[in-house]
C-alpha positions in Angstrom: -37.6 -9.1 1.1 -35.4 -7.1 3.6 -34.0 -4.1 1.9 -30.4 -2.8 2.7 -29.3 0.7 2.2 -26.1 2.7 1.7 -24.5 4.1 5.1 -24.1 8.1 4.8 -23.2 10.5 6.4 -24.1 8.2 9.9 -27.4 7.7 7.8 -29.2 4.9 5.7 -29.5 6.2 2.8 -31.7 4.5 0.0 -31.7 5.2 -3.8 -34.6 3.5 -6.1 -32.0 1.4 -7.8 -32.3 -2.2 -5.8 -30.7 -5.2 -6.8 -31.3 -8.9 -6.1 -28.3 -10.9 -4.2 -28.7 -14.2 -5.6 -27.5 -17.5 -4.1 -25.2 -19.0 -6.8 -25.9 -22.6 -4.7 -29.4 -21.6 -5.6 -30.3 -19.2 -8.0 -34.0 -19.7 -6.2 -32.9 -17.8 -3.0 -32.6 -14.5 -3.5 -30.5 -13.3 0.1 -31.7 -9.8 0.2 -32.1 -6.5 -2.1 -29.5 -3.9 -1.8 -29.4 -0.1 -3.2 -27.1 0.7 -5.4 -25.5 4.6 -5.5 -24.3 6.8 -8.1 -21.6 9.5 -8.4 -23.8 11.9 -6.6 -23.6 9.4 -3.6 -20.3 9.2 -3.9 -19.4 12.9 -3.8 -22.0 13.3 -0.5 -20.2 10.5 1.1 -17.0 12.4 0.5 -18.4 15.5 2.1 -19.2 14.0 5.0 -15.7 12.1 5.2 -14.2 15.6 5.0 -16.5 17.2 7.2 -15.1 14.2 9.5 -12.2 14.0 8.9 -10.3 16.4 11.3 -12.3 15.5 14.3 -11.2 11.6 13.4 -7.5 11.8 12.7 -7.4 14.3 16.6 -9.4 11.6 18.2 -7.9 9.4 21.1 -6.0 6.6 19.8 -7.6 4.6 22.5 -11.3 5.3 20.9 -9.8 3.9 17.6 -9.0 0.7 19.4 -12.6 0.4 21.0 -14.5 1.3 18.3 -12.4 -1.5 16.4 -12.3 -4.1 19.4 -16.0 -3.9 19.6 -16.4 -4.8 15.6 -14.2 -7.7 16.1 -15.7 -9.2 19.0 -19.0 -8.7 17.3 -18.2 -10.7 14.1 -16.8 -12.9 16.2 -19.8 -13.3 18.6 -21.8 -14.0 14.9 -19.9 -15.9 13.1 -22.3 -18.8 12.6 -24.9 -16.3 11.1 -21.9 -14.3 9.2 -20.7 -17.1 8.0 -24.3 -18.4 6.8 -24.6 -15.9 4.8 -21.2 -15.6 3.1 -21.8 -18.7 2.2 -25.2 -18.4 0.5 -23.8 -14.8 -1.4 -20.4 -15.7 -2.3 -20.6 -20.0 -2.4 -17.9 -21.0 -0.4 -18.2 -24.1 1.9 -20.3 -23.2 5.2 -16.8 -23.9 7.1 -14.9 -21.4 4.9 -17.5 -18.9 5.2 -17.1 -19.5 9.0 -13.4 -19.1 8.7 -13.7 -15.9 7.0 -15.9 -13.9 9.1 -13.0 -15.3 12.4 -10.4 -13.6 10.2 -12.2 -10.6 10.1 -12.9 -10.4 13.6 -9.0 -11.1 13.9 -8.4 -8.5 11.9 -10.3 -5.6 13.6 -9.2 -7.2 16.8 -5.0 -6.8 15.8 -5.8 -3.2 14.2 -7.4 -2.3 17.5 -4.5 -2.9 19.0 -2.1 -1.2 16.6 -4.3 2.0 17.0 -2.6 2.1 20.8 0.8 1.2 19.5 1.6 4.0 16.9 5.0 5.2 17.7 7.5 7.6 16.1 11.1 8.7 16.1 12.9 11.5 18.5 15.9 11.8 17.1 19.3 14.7 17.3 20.0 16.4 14.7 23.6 17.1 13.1 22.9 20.4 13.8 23.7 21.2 17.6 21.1 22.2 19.6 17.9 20.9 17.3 15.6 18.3 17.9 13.9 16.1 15.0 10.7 14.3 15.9 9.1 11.8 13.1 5.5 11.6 13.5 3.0 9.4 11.6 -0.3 11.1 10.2 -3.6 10.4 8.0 -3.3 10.7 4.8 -7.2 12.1 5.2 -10.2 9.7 3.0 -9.1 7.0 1.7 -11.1 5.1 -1.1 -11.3 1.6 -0.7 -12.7 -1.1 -4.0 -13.0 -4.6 -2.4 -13.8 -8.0 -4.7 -16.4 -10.7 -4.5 -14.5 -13.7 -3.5 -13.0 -12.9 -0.2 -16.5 -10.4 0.7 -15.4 -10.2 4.5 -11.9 -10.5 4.9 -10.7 -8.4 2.6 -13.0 -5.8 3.7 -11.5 -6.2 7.1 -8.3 -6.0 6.5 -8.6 -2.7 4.1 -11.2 -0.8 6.5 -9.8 -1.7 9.9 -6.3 0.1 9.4 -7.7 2.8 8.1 -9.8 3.6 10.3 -6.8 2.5 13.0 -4.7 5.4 11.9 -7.3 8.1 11.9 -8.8 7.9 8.1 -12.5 8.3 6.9 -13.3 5.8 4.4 -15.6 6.0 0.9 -16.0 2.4 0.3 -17.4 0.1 -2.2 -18.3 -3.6 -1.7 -18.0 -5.8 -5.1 -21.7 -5.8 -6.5 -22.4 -9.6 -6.5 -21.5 -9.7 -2.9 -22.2 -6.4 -1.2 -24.1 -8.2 1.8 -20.9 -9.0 4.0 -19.7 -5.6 3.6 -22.9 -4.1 4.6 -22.8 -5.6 8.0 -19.1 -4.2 9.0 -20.9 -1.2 7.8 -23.9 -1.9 10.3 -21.7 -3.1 13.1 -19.6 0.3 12.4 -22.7 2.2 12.7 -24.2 0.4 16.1 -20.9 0.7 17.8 -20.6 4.5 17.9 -18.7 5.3 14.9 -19.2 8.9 14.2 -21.0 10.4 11.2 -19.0 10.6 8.0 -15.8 8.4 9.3 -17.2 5.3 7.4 -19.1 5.9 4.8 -20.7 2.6 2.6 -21.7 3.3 -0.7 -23.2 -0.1 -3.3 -23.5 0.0 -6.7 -21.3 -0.5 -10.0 -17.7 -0.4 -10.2 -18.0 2.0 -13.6 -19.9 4.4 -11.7 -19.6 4.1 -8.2 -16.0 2.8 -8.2 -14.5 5.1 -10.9 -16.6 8.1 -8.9 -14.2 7.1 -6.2 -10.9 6.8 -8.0 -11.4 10.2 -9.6 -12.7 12.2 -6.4 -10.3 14.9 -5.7 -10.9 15.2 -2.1 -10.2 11.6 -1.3 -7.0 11.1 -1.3 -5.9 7.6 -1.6 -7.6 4.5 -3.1 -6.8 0.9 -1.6 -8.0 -1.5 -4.9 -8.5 -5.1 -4.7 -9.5 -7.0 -8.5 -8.6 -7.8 -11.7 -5.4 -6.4 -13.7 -7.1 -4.2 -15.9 -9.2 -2.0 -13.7 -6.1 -1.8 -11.8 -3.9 -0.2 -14.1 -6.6 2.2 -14.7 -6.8 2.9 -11.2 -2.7 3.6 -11.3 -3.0 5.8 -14.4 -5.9 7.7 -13.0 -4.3 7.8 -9.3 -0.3 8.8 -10.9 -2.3 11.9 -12.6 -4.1 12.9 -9.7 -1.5 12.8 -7.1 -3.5 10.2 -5.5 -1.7 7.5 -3.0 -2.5 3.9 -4.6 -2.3 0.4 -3.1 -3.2 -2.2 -5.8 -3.7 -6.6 -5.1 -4.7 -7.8 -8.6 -4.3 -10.9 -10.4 -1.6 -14.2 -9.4 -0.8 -17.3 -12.1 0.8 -18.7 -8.9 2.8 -21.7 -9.2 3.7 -25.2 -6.9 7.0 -26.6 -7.3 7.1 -30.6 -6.9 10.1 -32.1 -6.9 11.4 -35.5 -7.0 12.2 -36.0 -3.5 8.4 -34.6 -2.6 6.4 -36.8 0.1 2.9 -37.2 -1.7 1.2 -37.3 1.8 2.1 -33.8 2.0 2.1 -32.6 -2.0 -0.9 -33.8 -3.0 -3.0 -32.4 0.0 -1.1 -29.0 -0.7 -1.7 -28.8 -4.4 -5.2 -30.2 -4.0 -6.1 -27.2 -0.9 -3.9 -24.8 -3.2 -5.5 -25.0 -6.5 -9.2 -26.6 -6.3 -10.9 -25.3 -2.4 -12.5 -21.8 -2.3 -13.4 -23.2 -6.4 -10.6 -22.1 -7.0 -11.7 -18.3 -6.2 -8.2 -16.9 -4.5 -5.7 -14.4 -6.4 -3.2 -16.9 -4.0 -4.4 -20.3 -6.3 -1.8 -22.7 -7.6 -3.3 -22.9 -10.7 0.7 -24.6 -12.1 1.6 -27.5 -11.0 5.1 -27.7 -11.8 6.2 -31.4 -11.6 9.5 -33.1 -11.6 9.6 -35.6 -14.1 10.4 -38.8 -11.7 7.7 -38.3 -9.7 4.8 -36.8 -12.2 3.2 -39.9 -13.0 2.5 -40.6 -9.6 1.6 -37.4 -8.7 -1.0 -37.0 -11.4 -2.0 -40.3 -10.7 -3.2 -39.7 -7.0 -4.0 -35.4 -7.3 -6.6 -36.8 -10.2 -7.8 -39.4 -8.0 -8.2 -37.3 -5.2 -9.6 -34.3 -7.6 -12.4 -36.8 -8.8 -13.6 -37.7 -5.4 -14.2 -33.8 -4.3 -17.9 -33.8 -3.7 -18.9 -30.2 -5.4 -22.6 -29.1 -3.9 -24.5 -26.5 -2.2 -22.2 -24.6 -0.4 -24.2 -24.7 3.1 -24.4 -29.0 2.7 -22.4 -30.5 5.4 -20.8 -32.7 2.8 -19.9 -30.6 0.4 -16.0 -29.8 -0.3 -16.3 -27.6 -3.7 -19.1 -25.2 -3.7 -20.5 -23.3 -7.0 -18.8 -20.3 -9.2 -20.1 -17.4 -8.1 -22.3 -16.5 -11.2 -23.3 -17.6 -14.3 -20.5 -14.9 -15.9 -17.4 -16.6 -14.2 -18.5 -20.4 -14.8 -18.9 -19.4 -18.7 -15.3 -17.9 -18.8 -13.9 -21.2 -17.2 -15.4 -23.6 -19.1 -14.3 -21.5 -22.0 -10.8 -22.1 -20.5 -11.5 -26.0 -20.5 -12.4 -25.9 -24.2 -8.9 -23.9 -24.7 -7.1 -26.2 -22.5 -8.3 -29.3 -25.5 -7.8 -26.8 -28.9 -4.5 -26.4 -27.0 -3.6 -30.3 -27.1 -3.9 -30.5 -23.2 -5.2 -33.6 -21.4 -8.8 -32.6 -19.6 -10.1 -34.6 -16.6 -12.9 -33.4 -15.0 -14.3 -29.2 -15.6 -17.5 -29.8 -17.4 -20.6 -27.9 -15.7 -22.6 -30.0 -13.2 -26.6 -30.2 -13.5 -27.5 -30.5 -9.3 -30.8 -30.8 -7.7 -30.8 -26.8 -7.2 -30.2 -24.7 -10.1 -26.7 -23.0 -9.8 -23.2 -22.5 -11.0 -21.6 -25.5 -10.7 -18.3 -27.0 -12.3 -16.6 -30.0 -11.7 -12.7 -29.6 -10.6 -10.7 -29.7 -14.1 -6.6 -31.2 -14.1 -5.0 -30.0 -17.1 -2.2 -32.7 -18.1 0.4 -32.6 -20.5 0.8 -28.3 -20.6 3.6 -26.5 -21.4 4.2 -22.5 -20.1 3.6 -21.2 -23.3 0.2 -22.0 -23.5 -2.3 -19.5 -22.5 -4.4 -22.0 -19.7 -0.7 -21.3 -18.2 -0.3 -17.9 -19.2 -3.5 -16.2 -17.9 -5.4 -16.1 -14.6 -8.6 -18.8 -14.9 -10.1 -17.7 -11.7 -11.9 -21.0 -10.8 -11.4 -24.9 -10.0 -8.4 -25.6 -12.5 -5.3 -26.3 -12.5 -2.3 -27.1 -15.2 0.6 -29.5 -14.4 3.8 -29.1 -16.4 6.5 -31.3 -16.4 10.4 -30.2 -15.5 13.5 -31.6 -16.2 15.0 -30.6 -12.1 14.9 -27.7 -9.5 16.7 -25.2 -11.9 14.0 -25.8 -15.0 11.0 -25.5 -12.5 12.5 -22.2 -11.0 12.7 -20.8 -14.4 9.4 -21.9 -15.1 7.9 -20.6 -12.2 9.3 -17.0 -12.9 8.2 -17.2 -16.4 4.9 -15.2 -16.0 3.4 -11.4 -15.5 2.3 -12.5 -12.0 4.7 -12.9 -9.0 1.9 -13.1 -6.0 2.4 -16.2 -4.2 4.8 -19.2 -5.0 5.4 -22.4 -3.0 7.4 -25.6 -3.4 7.3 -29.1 -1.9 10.6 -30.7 -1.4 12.1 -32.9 2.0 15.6 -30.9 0.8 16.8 -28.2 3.2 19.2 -26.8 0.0 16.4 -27.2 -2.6 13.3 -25.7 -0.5 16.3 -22.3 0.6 17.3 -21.8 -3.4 13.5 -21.7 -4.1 12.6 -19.7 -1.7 15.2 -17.0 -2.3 15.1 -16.9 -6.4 11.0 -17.2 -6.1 9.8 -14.1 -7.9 7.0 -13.9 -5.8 5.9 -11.8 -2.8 5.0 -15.0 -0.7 6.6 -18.2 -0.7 5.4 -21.6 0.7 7.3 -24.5 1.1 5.0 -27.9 1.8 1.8 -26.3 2.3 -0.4 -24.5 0.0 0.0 -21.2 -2.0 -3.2 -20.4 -0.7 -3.5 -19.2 2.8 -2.3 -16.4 4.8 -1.8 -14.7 8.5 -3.3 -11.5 9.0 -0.6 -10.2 11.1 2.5 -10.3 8.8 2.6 -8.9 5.3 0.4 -9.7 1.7 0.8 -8.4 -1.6 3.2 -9.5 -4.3 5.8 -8.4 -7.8 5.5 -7.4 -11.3 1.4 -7.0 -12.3 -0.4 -9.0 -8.8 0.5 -5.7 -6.5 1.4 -2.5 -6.5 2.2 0.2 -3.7 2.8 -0.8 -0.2 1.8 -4.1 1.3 -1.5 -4.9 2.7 -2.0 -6.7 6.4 -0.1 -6.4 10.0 2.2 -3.4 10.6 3.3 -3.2 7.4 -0.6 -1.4 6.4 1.0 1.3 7.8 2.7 2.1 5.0 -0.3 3.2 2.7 -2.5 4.4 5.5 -0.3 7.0 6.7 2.2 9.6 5.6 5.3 10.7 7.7 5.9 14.4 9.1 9.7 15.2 10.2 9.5 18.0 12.4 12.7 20.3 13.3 12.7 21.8 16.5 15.3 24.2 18.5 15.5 23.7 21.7 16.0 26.9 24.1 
């Protein structure tokens, strides 16, 4: 059984504290075992980020960009094997695991580039004879907490600008899924990057993760996960002084209205709410459905729902692929049983016995739901979805606001007027109008309102934001 260590210091570091990383397609196949740190690991990784740190941030930005360039082309050189074993540790669909590990390599490619295109202002002052320069500069180590259900890209896209603008990075992976993460960190390591400026430490998020949010020394934390670990973060990170940049939790909803070509709704909502098994903070997990064409709608989304073939993720045939553990699939079929005590129709959700023991579920439509319920009012985090019936476009847009989530938001529609009012009273930090809520570029800017995000946005040249802090500089000239 290969063995995979922390990355410290520019070292692989082992502690006697392995754990198994288990195929949820097949609880049989265990991928690898992986060490998990401490809060001494954590504060030795931070010594060696600020031991690095100086020497980083004064570094050419044009060794930024290869150091970067190299990762990507690297992942993208790999994909098939990358993508293989995303697949077997997270339990998305071979050709999503595939798709991942090319975003990634996107990623690291587009930051690469961004480390050569840093740019600031020279501007007069009102004052004659002074000059005022604006200068961008590291904010120094930044901590970064990444989930289990996007195990590569997210990664990516929180360790390539960091490292783009000059930061050393603490990082740790989510614990069911740390194998992804521990290749960036191997690809890092093999293409030169120096001792201390990445630093990859495994292991829980009460110990490992909260030794990172409370380190003084590091000095921001970029978070990715649920709602409540995030607002601790925020708490702890306000007291500190600490620079935060939260993505947490979506109840995102789709928009149907009357005038809606099925071709294109059903696809969306089906891609949106029941692909990835439902595993994406982005999810349309309400269906919000304009009463002359629900019938029809439910009609052929259940249809096409039923026919989803769920399966091993690395199957060639399969569409859905498992929960990711045992934990998860209990808490949604817990949501199922809610969705009947709460007088909602159920097709479909009930677990699925397969020829390899895993953690399967069966796509489940709620029908018949209202917002008040809580199937509408809390994040599932699997293959479910709720449709709710609405009167016209001004009921649905109050129906889609009506929740502590405002992440992403989309709306199917063939009206100009109607698809322009959604997309400018959506309270939602993404809209999408005829394609799913699901489903982003990495160049342009993700995050969300009210409890999915908080601090500056995630992705393209917007990262900026959180990865760097600004200097004004007054200088007289003569």
């Amino acid at each position: 059984m290969n063995k995979h260590d922390n990355l410290i210091n520019g070292k692989w570091v082992s502690f006697d504290n392995y754990h198994d990383n288990v195929n949820p397609s097949d609880t049989h196949d265990v991928i690898g075992v992986y060490s998990y740190g401490n809060e001494d690991a954590v504060a030795t990784a931070t010594e060696a980020a600020a031991a690095a740190r100086e020497q980083w941030a004064e570094s050419t930005p044009q060794a930024r960009h290869d150091l970067l360039d190299a990762v990507g082309n690297a992942l993208a050189a790999r994909r098939e094997e990358i993508g293989r074993l995303l697949s077997r540790e997270e339990g998305k669909t071979l050709a999503e695991g595939i798709g991942e590990t090319m975003r990634a390599s996107q990623v690291f490619k587009f930051f690469a580039g961004e480390a050569l295109r840093q740019v600031g202002d020279l501007q007069p002052s009102v004052r004659p004879g002074i000059d005022v320069e604006v200068t961008r500069e590291p904010v120094g180590i930044v901590g970064i907490i990444t989930p289990w259900n996007f195990p590569i890209a997210i990664p990516a896209w929180k360790i390539a600008p960091a490292l783009a603008y000059g930061n050393c990075v603490v990082m740790k992976p989510a614990d069911l899924t740390p194998g992804c993460t521990h290749v960036i960190a191997e690809l890092l390591h093999e293409n030169g990057c120096p001792p201390g400026v990445f630093n990859l430490v495994m292991g829980r998020g009460s110990s490992v993760g909260e030794a990172i949010v409370t380190h003084p020394d590091i000095a921001a934390v970029s978070f990715t996960g649920s709602v409540k670990t995030g607002n601790h973060i925020a708490e702890v990170c306000g007291r500190m002084k600490k620079k935060v940049q939260l993505e947490m939790g979506g109840k995102n909803p789709m928009v149907v209205l009357n005038d809606a070509d099925l071709s294109l709704a059903v696809p969306a909502c089906l891609n949106g709410t029941f692909f990835s098994t439902g595993q994406r903070c982005t999810a349309s997990s309400r269906l919000i459905v304009e009463s002359g064409i629900h019938d029809d709608f439910v009609a052929e989304l259940s249809a096409q729902m039923q026919a989803l073939k769920v399966g091993d993720a690395l199957d060639s045939g399969t569409q859905i692929g498992p929960v990711v553990d045992e934990r998860q699939l209990k808490s949604n079929l817990e949501y199922v049983e809610l969705a009947k005590t709460e007088a909602a129709e159920v097709i479909g959700g009930e677990r699925l016995d397969l020829d390899k023991p895993g953690f399967y579920q069966a796509p489940a439509l709620f029908i018949g739901t209202d917002n008040a319920m809580r199937i509408n009012r809390e994040e599932i985090f699997g293959p479910c979805g709720s449709v709710i019936k609405v009167d016209d476009l001004e009921n649905a847009i109050a129906v889609a606001n009506d929740t502590d989530f405002g992440l992403s938001a989309g709306i199917c529609t063939s009206n100009l007027k109607s698809a322009r009012e959604f997309k400018r009273r959506a309270q939602a930090g993404m809209v999408m109008v005829n394609l799913p809520t699901a489903g982003v570029d990495y160049h342009v800017p993700f995050g969300g309102r009210k409890a999915s995000s908080f601090g500056p946005r995630e992705q393209g040249r917007y990262a900026v934001e959180f990865y760097t802090t600004v200097k004004t500089a007054y200088v007289l000239a003569g």
